[in-house]
N, CA, C and O atoms as a DFTB+ gen file, in Angstrom:
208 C
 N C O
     1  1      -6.296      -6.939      18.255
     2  2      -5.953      -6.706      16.878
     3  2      -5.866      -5.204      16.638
     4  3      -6.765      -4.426      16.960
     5  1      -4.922      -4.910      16.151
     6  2      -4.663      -3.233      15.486
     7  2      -5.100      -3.195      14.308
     8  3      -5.026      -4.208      13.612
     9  1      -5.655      -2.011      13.818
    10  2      -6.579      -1.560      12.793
    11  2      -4.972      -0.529      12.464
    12  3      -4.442       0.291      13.214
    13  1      -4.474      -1.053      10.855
    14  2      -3.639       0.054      10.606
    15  2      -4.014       1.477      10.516
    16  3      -3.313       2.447      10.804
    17  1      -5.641       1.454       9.920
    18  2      -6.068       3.010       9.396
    19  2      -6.111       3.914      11.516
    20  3      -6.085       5.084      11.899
    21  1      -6.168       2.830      12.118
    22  2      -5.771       3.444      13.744
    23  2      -4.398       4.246      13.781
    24  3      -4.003       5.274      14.330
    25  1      -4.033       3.592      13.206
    26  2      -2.251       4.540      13.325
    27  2      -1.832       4.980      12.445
    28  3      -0.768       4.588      11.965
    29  1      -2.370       5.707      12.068
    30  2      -2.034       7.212      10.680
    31  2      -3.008       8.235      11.125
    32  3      -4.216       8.405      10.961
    33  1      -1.718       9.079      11.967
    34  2      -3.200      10.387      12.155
    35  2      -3.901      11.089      11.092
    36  3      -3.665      11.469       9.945
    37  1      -5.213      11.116      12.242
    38  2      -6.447      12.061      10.995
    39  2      -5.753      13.030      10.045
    40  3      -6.117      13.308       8.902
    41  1      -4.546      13.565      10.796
    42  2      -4.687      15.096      10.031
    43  2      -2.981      14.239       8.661
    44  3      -2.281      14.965       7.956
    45  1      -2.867      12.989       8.727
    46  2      -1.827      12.991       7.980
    47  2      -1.416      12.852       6.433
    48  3      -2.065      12.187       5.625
    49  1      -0.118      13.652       6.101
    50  2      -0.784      14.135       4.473
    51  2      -1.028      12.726       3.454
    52  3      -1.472      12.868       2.314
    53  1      -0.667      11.311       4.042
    54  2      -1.027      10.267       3.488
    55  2      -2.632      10.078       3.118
    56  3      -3.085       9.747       2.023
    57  1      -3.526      10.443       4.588
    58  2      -5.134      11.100       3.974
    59  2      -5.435      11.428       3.037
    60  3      -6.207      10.976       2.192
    61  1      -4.690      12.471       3.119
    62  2      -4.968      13.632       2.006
    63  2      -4.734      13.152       0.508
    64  3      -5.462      13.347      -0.465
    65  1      -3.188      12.283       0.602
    66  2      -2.868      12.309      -1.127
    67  2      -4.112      10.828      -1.715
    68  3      -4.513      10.706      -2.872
    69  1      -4.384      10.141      -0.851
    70  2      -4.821       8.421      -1.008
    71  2      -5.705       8.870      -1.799
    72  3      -5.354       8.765      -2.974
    73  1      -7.158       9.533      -1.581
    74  2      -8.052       9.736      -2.479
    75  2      -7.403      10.146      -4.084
    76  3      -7.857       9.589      -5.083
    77  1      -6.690      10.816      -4.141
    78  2      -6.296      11.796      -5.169
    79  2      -5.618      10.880      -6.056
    80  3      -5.671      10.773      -7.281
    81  1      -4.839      10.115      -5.010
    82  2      -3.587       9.344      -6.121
    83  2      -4.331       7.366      -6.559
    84  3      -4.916       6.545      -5.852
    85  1      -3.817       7.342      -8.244
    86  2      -4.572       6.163      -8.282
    87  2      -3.002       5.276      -8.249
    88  3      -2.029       5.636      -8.912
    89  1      -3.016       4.255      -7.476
    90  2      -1.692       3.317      -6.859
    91  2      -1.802       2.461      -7.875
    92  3      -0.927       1.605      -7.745
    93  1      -2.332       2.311      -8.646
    94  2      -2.817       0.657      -9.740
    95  2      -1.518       0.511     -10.152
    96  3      -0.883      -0.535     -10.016
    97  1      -1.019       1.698     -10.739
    98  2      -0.129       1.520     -11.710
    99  2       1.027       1.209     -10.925
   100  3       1.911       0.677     -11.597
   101  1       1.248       1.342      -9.938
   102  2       2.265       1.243      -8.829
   103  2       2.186      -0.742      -8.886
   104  3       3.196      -1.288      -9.331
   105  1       0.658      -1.920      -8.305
   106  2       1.028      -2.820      -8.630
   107  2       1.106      -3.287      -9.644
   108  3       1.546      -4.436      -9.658
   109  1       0.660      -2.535     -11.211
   110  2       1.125      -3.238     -12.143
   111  2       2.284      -3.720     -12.771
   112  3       2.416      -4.673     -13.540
   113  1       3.640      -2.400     -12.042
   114  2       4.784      -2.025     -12.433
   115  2       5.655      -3.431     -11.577
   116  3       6.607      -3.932     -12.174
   117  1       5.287      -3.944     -10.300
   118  2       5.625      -4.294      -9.753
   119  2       5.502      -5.963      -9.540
   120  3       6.332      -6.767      -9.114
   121  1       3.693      -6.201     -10.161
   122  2       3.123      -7.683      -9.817
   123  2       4.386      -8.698     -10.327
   124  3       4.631      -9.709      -9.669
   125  1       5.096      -8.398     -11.426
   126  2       5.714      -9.430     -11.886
   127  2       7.172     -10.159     -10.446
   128  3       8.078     -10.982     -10.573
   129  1       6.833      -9.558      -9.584
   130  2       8.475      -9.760      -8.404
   131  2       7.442     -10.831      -7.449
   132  3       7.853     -11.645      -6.622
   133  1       5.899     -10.557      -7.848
   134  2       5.417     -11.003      -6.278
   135  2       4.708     -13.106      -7.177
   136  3       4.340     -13.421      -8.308
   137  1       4.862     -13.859      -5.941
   138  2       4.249     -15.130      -6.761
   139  2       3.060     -15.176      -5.931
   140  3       2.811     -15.082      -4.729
   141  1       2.113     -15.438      -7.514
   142  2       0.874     -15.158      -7.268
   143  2       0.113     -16.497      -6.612
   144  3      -0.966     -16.388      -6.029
   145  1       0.983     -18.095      -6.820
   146  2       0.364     -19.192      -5.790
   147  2       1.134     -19.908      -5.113
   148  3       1.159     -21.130      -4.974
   149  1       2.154     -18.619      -4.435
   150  2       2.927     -19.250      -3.159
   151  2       2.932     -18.343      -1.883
   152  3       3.843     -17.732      -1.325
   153  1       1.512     -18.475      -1.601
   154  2       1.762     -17.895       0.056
   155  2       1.175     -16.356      -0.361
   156  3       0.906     -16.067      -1.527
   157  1       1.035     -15.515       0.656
   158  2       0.555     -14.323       0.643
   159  2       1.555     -13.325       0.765
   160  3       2.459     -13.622       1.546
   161  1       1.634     -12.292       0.240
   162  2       2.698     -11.331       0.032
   163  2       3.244     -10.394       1.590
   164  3       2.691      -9.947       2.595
   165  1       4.404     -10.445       1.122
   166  2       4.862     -10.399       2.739
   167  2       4.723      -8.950       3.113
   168  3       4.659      -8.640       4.302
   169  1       4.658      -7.780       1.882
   170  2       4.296      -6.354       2.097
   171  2       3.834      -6.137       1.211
   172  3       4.449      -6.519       0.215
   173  1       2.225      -5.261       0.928
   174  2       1.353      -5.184      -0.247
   175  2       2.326      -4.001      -1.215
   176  3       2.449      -2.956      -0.576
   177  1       2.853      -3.966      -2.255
   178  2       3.479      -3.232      -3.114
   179  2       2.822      -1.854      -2.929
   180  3       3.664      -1.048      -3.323
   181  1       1.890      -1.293      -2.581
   182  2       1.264      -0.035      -2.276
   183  2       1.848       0.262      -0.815
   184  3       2.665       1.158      -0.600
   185  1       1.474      -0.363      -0.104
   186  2       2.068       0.314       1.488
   187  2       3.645       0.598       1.477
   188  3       4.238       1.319       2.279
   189  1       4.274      -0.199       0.276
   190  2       5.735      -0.412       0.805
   191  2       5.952       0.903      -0.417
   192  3       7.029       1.420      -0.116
   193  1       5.519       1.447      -1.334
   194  2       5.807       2.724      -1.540
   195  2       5.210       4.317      -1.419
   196  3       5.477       5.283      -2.133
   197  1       4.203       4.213      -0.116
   198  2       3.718       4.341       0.683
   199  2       4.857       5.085       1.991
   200  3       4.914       6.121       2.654
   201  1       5.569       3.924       1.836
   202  2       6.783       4.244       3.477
   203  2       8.065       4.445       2.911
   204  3       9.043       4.475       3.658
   205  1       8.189       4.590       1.669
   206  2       9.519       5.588       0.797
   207  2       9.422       6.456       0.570
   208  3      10.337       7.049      -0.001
């Protein structure tokens, strides 16, 4: 099993901003696309703006 926090180096500026930045508002903007009792979400709305 791979540990994602394994593959983001120590020194990378994603580290750095995570503490600082609060993401909430990121799934609040978003919860309404995801269904909340069919199945588990196929990319957590934070990681996927995260990798944009």
């Amino acid at each position: 099993m791979v540990m994602i926090a394994s593959l983001v180096p120590v020194a990378h500026l994603l580290r750095k901003i995570d503490p600082a930045m609060d993401f909430s508002l990121i799934r609040d903007r978003v919860a309404h696309f995801y269904c909340a009792d069919n199945g588990c979400l196929a990319l957590h709305p934070v990681v996927l703006s995260r990798r944009c």
